[in-house]
C-alpha positions in Angstrom: -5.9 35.2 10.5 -6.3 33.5 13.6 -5.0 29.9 13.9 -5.2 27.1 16.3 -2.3 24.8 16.3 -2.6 21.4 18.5 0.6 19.6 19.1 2.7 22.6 17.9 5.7 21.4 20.5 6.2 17.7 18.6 8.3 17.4 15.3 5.9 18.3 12.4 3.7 21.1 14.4 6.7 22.8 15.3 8.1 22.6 11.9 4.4 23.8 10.7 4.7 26.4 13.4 7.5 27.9 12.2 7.0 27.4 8.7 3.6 29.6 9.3 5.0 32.4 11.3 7.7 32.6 8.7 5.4 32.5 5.3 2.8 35.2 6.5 2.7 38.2 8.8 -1.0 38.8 9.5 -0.9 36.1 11.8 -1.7 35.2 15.3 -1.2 31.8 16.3 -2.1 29.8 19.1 0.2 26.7 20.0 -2.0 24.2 22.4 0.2 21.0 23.4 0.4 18.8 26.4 4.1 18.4 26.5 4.4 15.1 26.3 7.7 12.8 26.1 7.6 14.0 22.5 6.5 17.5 22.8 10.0 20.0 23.9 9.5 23.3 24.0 13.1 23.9 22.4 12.5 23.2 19.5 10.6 26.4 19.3 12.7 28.9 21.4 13.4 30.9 18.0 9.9 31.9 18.0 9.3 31.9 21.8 9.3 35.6 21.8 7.3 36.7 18.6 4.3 38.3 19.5 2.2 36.5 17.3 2.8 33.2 18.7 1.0 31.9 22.4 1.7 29.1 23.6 -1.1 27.7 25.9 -0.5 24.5 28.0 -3.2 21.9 27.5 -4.6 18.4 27.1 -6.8 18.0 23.9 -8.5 14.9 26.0 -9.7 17.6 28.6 -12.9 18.9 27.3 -12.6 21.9 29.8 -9.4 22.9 28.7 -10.0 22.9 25.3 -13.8 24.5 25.2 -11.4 27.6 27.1 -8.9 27.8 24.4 -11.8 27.8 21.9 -13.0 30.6 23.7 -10.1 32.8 22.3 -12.2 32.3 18.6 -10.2 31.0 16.0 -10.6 31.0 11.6 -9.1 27.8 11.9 -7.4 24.8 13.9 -4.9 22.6 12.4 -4.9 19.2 14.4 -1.5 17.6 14.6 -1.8 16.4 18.5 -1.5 12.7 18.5 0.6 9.7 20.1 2.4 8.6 16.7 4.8 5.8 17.3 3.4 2.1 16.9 5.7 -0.1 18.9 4.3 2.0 21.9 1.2 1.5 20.9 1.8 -2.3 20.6 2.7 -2.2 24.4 0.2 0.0 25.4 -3.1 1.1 23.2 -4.7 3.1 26.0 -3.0 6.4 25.3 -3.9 6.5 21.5 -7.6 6.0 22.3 -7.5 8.4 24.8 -5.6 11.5 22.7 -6.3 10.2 19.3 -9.8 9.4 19.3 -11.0 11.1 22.4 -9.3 13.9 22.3 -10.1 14.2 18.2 -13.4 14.0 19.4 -13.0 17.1 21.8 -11.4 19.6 19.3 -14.8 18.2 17.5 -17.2 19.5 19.6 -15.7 22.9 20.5 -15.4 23.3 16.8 -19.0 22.7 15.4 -19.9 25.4 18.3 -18.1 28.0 15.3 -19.4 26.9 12.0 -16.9 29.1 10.1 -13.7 27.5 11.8 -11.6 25.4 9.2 -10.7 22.3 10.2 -7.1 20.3 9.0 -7.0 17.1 10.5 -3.5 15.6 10.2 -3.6 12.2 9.7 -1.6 9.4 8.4 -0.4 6.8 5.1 -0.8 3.7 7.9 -4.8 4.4 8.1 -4.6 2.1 4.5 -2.5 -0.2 5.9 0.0 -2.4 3.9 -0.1 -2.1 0.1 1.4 -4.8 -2.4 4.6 -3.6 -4.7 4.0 -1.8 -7.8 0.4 -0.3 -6.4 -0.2 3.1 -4.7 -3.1 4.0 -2.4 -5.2 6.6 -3.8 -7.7 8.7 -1.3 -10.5 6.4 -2.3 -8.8 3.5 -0.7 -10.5 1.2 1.4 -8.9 1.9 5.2 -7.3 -1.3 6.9 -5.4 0.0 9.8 -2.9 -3.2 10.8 -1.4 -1.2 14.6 -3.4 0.1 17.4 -1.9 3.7 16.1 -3.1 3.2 13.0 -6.4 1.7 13.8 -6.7 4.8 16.5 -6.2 7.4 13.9 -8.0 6.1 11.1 -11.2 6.1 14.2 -10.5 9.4 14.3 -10.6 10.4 10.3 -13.9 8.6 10.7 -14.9 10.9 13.7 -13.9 14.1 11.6 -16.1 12.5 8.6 -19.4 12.0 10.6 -18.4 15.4 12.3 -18.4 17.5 8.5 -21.9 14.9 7.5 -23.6 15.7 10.3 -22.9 18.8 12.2 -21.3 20.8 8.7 -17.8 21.3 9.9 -15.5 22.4 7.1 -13.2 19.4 7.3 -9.9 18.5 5.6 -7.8 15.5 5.7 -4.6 14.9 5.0 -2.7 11.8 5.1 1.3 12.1 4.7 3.7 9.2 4.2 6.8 9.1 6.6 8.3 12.7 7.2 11.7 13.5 8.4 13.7 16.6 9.0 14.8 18.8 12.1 13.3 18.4 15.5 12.1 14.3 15.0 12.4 12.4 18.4 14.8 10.3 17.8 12.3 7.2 18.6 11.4 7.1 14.8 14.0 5.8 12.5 16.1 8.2 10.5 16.7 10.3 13.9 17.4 7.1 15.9 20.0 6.1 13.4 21.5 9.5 13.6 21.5 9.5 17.5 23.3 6.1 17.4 25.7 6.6 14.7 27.1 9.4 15.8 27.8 8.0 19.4 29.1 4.7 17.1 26.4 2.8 18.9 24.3 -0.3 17.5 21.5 0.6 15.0 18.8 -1.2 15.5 17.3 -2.9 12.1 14.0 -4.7 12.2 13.8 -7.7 11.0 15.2 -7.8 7.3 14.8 -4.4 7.3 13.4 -4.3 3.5 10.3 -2.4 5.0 9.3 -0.3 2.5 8.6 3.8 3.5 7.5 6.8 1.1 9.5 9.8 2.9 9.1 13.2 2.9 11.0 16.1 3.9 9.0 17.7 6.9 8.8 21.2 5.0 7.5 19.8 2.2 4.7 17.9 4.0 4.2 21.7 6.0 3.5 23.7 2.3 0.8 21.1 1.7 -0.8 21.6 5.1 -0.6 25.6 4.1 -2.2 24.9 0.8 -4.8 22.9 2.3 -5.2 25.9 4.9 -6.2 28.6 2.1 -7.2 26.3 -0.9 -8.4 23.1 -0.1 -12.8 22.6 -0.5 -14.4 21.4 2.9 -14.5 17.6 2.8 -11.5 17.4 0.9 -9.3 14.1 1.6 -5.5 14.6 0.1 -2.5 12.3 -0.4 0.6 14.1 0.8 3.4 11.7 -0.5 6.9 12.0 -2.2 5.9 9.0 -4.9 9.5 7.3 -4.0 9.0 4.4 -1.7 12.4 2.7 -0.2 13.4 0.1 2.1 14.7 1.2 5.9 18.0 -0.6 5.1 18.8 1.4 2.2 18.2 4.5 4.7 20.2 3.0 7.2 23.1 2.4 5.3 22.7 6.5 3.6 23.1 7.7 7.0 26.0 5.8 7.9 28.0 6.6 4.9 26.9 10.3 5.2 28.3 10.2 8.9 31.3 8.1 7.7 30.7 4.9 9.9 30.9 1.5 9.4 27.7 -1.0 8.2 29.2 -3.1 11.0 26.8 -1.2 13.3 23.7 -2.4 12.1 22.1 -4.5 14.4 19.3 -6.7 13.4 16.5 -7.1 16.2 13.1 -8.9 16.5 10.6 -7.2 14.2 8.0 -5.3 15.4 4.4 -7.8 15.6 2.6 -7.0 12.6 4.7 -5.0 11.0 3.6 -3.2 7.4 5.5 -4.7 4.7 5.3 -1.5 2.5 3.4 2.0 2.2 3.1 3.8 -1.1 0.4 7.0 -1.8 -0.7 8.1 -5.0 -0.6 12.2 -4.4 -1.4 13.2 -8.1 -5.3 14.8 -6.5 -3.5 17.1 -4.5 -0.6 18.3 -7.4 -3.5 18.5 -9.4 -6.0 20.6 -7.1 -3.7 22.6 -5.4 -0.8 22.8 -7.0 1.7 21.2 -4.5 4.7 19.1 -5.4 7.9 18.1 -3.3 10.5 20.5 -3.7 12.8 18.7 -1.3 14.6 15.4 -2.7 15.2 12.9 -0.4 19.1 13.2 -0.7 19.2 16.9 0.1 16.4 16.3 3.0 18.7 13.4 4.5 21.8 15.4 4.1 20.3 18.5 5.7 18.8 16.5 8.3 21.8 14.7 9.3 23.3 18.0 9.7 20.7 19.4 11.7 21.3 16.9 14.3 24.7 16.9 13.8 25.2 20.6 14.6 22.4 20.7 17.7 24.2 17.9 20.0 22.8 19.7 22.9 18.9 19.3 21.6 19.5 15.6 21.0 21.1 15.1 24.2 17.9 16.5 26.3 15.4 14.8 24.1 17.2 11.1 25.1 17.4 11.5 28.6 14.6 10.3 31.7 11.7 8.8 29.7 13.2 7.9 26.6 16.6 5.7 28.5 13.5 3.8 29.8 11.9 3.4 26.7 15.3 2.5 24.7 15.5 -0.1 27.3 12.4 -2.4 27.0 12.3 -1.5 23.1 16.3 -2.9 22.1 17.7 -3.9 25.1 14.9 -5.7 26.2 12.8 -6.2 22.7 12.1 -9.9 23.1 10.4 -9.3 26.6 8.4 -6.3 25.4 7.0 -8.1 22.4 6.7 -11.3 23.7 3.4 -12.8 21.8 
């Protein structure tokens, strides 16, 4: 099997990366990423030298680029390359239409050229927007993206839709709730509060922080994806989801006692504009059609999590320097001047 992986370098490709080289052998995989802020080739340097993994530099937004890597034929591409974190896209929307939709839109084009290439687009639980407590989104859910991210990916989902109506592209969707686990740039929560903790700096809570999050342990999320590679029916939409939504400051304060620091260094901060009160997913179609469950619970993800970072100081340390000092800057330090509304 010959795969096509876009955005293998960031958290949940390389996990997926990994995950695949490790599951099968009659594999050749293709690892196409930009390098962004978020994409770090060390988080893959255990596989760096397998001879079943290339990684080939690239922007999914450059229609040249990709029509060459597409060139190399493929059975099928899983899509992960995306700008993911909201708060950036509240500053600045341009880059998520550019990669997210655009660059969806790309990977599109070259791929109706080869009618038998499967297509997994990665997507997200935000496409649904906020849901009320007690009620989980199932895949027939009407799509009410609240963020710029959100509102670019769910464009995209629509862009792989019209792509499999009109043009027959054996399309799958998948949209996860919030993973966690190894490798996370430690912009998104969990990792942030890790990062901090451990250096007994302030961690930032927004708002009330009672934010409600359905999380999933990155390997978990990465079966799924694997299931949906061999199993799934073209036009299939799953639900990737845990079923256990809980509120950031019950995370917060997990991590802190894991670490064995004090609550005193949470640190409430202006929310973020628009902020999703709660996301909950109703997964039961894909336990049901492919036989996928969680097999990670929460407290043993966290806990090996935690450790992760704990034990690769040296990791953490090169993902927070240049580009993200700046970022940690207007986003905490300076949060009231970057959201100013």
């Amino acid at each position: 099997m010959k795969v096509l992986v876009t955005g293998g370098a960031g958290f949940i490709g390389s996990n997926f990366v990994r995950y695949l080289l490790k599951s099968r052998r009659d594999l050749e995989l293709f690892n196409f990423d930009k390098l962004t802020y978020a994409g770090n080739p060390e988080s893959l340097a255990d596989v760096a030298q397998d001879p079943r993994y290339h990684f080939v530099r690239g922007d999914i937004a450059d229609q040249q680029a990709v029509d060459q890597i597409f060139e190399r034929g493929f059975n099928a591409i899983v899509h992960f390359a995306a700008e993911t974190h909201v708060d950036r896209s509240i500053e600045d929307a341009s880059p998520f239409l550019k990669t997210n939709i655009l660059g969806t839109h790309g990977l599109l084009e070259a791929a109706r050229r080869f009618p038998a290439m499967r297509f997994i687009h990665i997507s997200t639980d935000e496409v649904y927007g906020s849901v009320p407590a007690g009620v989980s989104f199932t895949e027939e859910a009407t799509l009410n993206p609240r963020s710029p991210y959100a509102a670019s990916k769910a464009s995209a989902e629509h862009l792989v839709t019209a792509y499999a109506n009109t043009y027959g592209v054996p399309v799958v969707i998948l949209r996860c709730t919030n993973n966690f686990g190894p490798f996370q740039f430690p912009e998104k929560l969990i990792p942030l509060m890790i990062a901090n903790a451990r250096e007994d700096k302030a961690v930032p809570i927004y708002g009330d922080g009672l934010q409600e999050r359905d999380w999933l342990f990155v390997e978990d999320h990465c079966r799924a994806i694997t299931l949906a590679l061999d199993k799934a029916k073209p036009g299939s939409v799953y639900n990737v989801s845990s079923g256990v939504p809980q509120p950031n400051l019950k995370i917060v304060r997990t991590i802190l006692q894991h670490l064995g620091k004090p609550e005193s260094l949470m640190q409430y901060v202006q929310d973020r504009p628009g902020h999703d009160r709660r996301y909950a997913l109703d997964s039961s179609k894909i336990r049901r059609e492919l036989g996928w469950a969680p097999m990670v619970r929460f407290e043993e993800g966290l806990h090996r999590t935690t450790e992760w970072y704990q034990a690769n100081a040296m990791w953490l340390d090169h993902t927070r320097s240049g580009e993200y000092r700046k970022y940690y800057d207007r986003h905490y330090t300076r949060r009231s001047e970057t959201f100013r509304i």
